[in-house]
C-alpha positions as CSV (number, residue, x, y, z in Angstrom):
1,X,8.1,69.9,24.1
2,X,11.7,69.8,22.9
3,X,13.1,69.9,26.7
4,X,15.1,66.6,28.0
5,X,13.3,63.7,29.1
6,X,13.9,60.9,31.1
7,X,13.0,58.4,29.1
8,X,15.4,55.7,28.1
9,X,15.8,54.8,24.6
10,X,15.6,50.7,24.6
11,X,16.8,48.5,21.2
12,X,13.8,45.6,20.4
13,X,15.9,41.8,19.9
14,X,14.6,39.0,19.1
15,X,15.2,36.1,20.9
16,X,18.3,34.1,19.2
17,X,20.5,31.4,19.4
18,X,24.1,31.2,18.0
19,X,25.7,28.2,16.6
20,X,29.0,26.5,14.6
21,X,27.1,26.1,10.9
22,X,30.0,23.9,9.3
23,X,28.3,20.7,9.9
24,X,24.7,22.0,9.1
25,X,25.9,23.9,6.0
26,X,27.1,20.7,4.6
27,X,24.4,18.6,5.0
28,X,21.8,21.4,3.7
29,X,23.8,21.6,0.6
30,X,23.9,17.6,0.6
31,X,20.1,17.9,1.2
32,X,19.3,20.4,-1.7
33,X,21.1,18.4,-4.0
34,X,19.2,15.6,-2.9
35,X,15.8,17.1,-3.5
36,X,16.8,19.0,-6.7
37,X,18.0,15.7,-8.9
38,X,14.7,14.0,-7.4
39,X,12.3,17.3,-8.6
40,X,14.1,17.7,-12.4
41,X,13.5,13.7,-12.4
42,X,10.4,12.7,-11.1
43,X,8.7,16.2,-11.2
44,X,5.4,15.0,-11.8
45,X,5.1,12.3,-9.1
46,X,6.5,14.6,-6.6
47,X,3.5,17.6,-7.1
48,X,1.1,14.5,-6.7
49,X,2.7,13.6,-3.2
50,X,2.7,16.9,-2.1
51,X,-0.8,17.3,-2.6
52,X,-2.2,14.2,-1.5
53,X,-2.6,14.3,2.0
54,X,-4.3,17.5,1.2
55,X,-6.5,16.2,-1.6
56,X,-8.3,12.6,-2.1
57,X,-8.4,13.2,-6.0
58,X,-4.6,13.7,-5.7
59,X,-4.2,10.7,-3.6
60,X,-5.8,8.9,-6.2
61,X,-3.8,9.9,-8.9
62,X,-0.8,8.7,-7.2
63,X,-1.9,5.6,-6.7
64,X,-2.9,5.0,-10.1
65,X,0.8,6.0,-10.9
66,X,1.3,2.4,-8.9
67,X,2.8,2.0,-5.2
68,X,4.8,4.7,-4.7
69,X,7.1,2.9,-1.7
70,X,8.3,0.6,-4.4
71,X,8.8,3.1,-6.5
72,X,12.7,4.2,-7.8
73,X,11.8,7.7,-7.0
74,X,10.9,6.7,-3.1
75,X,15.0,6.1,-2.4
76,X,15.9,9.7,-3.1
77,X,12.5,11.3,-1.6
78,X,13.0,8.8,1.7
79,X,16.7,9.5,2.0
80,X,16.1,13.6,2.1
81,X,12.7,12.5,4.6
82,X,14.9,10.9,6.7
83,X,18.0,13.7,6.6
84,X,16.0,16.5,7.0
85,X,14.2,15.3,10.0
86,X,17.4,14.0,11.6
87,X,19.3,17.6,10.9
88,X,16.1,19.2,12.5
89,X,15.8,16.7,15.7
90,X,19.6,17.9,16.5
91,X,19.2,21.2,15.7
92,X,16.2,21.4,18.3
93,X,17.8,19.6,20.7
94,X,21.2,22.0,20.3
95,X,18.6,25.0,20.4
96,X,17.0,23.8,23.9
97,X,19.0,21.6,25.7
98,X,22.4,22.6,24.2
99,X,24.2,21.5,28.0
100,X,23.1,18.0,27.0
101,X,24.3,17.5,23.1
102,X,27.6,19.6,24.2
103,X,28.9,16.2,25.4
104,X,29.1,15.1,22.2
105,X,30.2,16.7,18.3
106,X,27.2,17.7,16.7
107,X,27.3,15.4,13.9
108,X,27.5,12.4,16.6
109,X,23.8,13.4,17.6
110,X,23.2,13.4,13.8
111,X,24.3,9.8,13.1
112,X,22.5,8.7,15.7
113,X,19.4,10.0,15.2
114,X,19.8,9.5,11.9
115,X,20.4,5.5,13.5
116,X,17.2,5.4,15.4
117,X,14.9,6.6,12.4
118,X,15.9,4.1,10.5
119,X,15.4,1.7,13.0
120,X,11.8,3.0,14.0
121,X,10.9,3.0,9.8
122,X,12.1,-0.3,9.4
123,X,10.4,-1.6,12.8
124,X,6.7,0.4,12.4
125,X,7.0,-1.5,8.7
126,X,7.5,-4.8,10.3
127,X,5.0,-4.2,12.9
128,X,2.1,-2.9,10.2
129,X,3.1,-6.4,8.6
130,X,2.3,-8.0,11.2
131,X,-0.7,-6.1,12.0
132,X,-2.2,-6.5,8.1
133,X,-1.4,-10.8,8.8
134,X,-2.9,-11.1,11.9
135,X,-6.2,-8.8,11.0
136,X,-6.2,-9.7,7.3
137,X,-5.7,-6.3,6.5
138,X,-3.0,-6.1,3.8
139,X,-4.7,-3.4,1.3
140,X,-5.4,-0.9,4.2
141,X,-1.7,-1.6,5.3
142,X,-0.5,-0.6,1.8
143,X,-2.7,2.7,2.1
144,X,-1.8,3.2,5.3
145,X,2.5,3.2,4.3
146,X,1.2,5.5,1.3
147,X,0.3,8.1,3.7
148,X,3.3,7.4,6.2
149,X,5.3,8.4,3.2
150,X,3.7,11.1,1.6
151,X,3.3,12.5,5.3
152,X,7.3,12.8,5.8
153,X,7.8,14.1,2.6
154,X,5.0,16.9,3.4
155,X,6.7,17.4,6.6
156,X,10.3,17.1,5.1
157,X,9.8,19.9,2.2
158,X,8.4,22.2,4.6
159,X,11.4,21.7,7.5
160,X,13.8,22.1,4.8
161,X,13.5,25.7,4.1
162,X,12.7,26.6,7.7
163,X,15.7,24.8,9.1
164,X,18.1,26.9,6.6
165,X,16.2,30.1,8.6
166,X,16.7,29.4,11.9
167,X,19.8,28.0,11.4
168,X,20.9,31.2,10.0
169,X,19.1,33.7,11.2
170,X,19.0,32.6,14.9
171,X,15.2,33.4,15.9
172,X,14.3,30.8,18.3
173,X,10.4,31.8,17.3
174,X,11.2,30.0,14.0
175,X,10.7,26.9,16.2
176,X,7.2,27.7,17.3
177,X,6.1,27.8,14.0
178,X,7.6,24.8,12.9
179,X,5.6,23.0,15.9
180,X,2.7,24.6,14.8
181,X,2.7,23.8,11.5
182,X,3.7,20.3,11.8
183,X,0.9,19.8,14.6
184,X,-1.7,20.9,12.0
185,X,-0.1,18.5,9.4
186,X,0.0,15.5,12.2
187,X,-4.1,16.4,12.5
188,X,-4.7,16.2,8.7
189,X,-2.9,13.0,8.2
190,X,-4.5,11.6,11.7
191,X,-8.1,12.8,10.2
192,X,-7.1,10.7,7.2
193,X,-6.3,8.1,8.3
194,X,-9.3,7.6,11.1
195,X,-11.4,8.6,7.1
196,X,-10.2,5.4,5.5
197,X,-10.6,3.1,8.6
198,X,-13.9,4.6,9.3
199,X,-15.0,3.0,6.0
200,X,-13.6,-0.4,6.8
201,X,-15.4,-0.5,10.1
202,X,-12.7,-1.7,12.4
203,X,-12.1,1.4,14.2
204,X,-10.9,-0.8,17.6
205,X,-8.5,-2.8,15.7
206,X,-7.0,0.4,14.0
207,X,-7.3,2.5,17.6
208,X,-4.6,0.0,19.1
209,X,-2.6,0.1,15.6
210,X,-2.6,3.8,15.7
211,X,-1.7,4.7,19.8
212,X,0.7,1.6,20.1
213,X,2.9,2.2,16.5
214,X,2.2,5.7,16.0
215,X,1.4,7.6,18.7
216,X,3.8,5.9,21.8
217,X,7.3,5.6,20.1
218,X,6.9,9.4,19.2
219,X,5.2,10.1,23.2
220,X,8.2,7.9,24.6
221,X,11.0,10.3,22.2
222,X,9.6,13.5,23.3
223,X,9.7,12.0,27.1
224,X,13.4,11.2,26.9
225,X,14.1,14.7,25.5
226,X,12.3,16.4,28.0
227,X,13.8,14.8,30.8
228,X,17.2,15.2,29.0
């Protein structure tokens, strides 16, 4: 029982990636300052978006608080949306196709992806404008950019913390779960949507709105990386 064996004694690792964390340390702290000042301030407004694309009572309660995009609150909670989502779009592509961001510094690829959100929020805002004229459609357009928003601060809130672990801890499997998660999230908010349309009874109309604005400029992003 106690005589030698040849068996070999092997280590378990986890499958990780290494990276410079100057850049990204900076813009998490930048990020949780961000989100702090806009929690101690509008606390209140903040539980009700987080629970509304879970809960129709919720969603109604925040939009008797009045239109949230207009809102002083929406600058801060759209500026850390659109941050977080940028710092996690280069982080991904440093993670898997780090021979294609190498060409550049890191916080190039941050600027301009940072650039083209902007860009797609301001154009998918024109193009629902457009949409709510030609269809006469403007109160479903208004509901519609309520759960655009409270969608990217749902998805937002839950990168944050998951970005700051596999940024430093390295697991690559922190990635899966993020695509899981914000798959399921994507579902819930499509379900909604499809909920409220369903009642208006233009569910063509809204099918083209939804694959042509929503749907294709996301498809054509996830293309380009791919083939990057």
């Amino acid at each position: 029982m106690f005589t030698r064996h040849w068996l070999s004694v092997t280590q378990f690792q986890w499958d990780t990636v290494a990276r410079p964390n100057s850049w990204v340390t900076l813009i998490f702290c930048l990020l949780l300052f961000i989100f702090t000042m806009t929690f101690l301030t509008f606390r209140r407004k903040l539980m009700l978006i987080f629970r509304a694309l879970f809960s129709q009572r919720h969603f109604s309660l925040l939009q008797r608080e009045g239109k949230i995009i207009e809102d002083r609150s929406s600058i801060f909670v759209l500026a850390f949306d659109l941050i977080t989502i940028t710092i996690g779009l280069a982080m991904f592509c440093q993670t898997f196709i780090p021979d294609t961001v190498s060409k550049w510094p890191f916080i190039a690829y941050v600027g301009l992806f940072l650039a083209l959100l902007l860009v797609a929020y301001v154009f998918k805002l024109l193009c629902g404008e457009v949409y709510s004229r030609l269809f006469d459609r403007d109160k479903e357009r208004i509901t519609i950019n309520q759960y655009k928003f409270i969608f990217l601060t749902d998805i937002s809130v839950f990168l944050f913390p998951m970005l700051v672990l596999a940024q430093y801890s390295g697991l690559r499997p922190v990635y899966y779960l993020i695509a899981v998660v914000l798959v399921i999230l994507f579902v819930i908010w499509t379900y909604r949507l499809l909920k409220i349309n369903s009642m208006n009874g233009h569910r063509f109309q809204f099918f083209l709105y939804f694959c042509t604005l929503e749907i294709l400029p996301w498809a054509v992003f996830l293309k380009v990386l791919l083939n990057a």
